[in-house]
N, C-alpha and C positions, 0 to 999 in steps of 0.2 A: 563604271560610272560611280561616283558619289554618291555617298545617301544622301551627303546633308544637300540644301539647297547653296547655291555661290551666293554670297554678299548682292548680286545685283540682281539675281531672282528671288530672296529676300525682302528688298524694296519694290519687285512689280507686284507680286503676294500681298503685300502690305496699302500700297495704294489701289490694289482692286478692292480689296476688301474695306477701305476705306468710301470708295466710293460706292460700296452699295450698305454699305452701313454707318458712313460720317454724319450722313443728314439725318436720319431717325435719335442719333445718339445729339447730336447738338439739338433736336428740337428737343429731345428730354430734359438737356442739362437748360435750357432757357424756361422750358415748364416748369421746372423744379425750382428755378430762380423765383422766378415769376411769382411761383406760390408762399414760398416762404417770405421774399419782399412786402406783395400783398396783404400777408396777414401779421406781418409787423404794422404796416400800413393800420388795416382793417383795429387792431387793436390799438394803435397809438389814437386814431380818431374815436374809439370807444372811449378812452380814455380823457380827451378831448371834450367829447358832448356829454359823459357823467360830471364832470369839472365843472363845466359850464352850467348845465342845469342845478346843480348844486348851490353854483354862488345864486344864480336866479330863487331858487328855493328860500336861502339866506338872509337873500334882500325881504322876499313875502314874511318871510316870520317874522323879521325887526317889524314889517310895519304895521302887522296886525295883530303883535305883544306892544305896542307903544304905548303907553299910556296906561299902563296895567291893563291890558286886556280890552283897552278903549280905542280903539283910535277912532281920529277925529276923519273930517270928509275925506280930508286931502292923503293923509294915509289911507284911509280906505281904498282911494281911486288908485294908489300906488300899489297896493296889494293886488286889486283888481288887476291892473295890468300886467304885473308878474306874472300872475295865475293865467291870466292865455295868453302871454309870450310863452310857460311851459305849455302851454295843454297843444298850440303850434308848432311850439318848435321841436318838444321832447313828451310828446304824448301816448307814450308807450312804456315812460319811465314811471317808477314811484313816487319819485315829486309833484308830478301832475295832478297821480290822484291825491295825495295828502293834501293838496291846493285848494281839490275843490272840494275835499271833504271838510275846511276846515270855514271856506269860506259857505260853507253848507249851514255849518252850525252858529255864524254869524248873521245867518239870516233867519235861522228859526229865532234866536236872540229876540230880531227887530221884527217876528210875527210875520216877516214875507215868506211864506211858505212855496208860491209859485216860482222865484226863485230858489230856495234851496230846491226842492222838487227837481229843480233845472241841471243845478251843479249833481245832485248825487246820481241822475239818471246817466251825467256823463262821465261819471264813474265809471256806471255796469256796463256802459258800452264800448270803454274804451280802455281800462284797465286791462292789464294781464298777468295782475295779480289775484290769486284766488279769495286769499284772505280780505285783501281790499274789495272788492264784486263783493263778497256775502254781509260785510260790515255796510258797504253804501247800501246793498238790496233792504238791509232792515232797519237803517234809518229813514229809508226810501218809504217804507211801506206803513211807519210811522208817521212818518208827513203825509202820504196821502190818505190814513185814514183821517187826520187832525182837519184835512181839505174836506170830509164829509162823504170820505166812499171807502167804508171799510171792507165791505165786500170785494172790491177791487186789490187794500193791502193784503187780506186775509189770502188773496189768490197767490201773490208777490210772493209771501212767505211759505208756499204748498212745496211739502216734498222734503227729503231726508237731507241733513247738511251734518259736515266733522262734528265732532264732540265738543272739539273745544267752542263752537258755537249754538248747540243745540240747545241747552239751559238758555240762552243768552234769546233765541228764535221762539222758544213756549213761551218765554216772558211777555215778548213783545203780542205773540198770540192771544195772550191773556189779557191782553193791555186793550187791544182791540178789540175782544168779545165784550170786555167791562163796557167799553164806549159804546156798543151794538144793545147792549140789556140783557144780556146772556151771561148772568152772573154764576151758572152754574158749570158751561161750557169753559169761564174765565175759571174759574175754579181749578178744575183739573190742569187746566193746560198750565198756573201756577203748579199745583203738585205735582204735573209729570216733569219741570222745570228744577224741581226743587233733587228727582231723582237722577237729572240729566248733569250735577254741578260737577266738576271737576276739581280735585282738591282745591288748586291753584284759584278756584272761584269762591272758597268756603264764604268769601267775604260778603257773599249778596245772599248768602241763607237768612241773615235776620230779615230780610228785606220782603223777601218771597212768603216767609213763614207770616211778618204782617198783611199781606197779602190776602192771602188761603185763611187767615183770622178775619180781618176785615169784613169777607164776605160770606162768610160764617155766622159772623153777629148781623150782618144785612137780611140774611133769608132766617134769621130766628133760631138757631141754632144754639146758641152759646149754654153753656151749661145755667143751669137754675138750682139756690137754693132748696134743698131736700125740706123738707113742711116737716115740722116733729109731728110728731106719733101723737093722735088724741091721747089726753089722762082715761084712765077707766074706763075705756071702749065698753058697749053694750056686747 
């Protein structure tokens, strides 16, 4: 007998084996397909809705730089709608939040606090950016003390945060005890701000240091001429 197999017992070898292994091997090579198509796919629509939110982004800045920094109703009302066309359609991007944090601070501007209030709460709740959440949290907590419940910012701001925001958090701290009457509480929380700066911050030390002065000379502090020395004391 042969060792080897004939030509046509070669071919029944070949389609048995086929047959109980063709179909797991095409459903791989289809999954494989599958996957790599998909996340061509999955990336070209990333790519897609960053583009897109972007020009949206675009439009908001022209409207609410108009006029140097002014705009009038009708850009307003155009900025407005950009800012939740993103915060709808793309509210999980950074555009969103930079939207409403800026239309945040166009409302502290015009003294509406209950709308800013509004925009930066929907910030912290729908950002998923860290740095953006702790930036809205403490302008957030600025505004509701300016609203008259500082006890409630003073809570907002409770607990340890990165460095590069923790000077920037005792400020605010400080800012809110000044408002409360706790000039002495404001105090520190300025000096522990002043030991929290970061090189890249050196620029708000004069700021802090007026500060921690300010209320130094409030509670009576401030240094006093020294009284000369009587003539010929007894």
């Amino acid at each position: 007998m042969s060792e080897h197999l004939t030509e046509q017992e070669q071919i029944e070898t070949l389609k048995r084996w086929w047959a109980e292994n063709g179909r797991g091997i095409l459903t791989g090579i289809v999954l494989a397909l599958a996957g790599y198509f998909g996340y061509q796919w999955w990336q070209g629509d990333q790519r897609s809705k960053a583009e897109a939110a972007s020009d949206l982004y675009q439009g908001f800045i022209q409207a609410v730089s108009a006029n140097d920094n002014q705009p009038d109703n009708k850009q307003l009302t155009t900025a407005k709608s950009l800012a939740e066309q993103l915060k709808n359609e793309y509210g999980s991007r950074i555009y969103a939040s930079q939207a409403s944090l800026r239309l945040a601070a166009i409302a502290v501007d015009k003294s509406d606090l209950e709308v800013a209030q509004t925009h930066l709460q929907w910030v912290l709740d729908n950002s998923k950016e860290d740095a953006m959440k702790l930036l809205a949290k403490r302008r957030l907590a600025t505004v509701i003390a300016a609203r008259g419940k500082p006890d409630e910012a003073l809570k907002l701001i409770e607990g340890s945060v990165p460095p590069a925001f923790a000077a920037l958090y005792s400020e605010t701290r400080g800012d809110i005890l000044r408002q409360k009457g706790d000039d002495a509480g404001a105090r520190s929380a300025y000096e522990q701000a002043l030991t929290e700066l970061l090189p890249e911050q050196a620029g708000s030390t004069q700021l802090l240091q007026l500060k921690v002065e300010s209320l130094a000379v409030a509670s009576g502090e401030e240094q006093k001429p020294s009284e000369p020395a009587p003539e010929g004391g007894e």
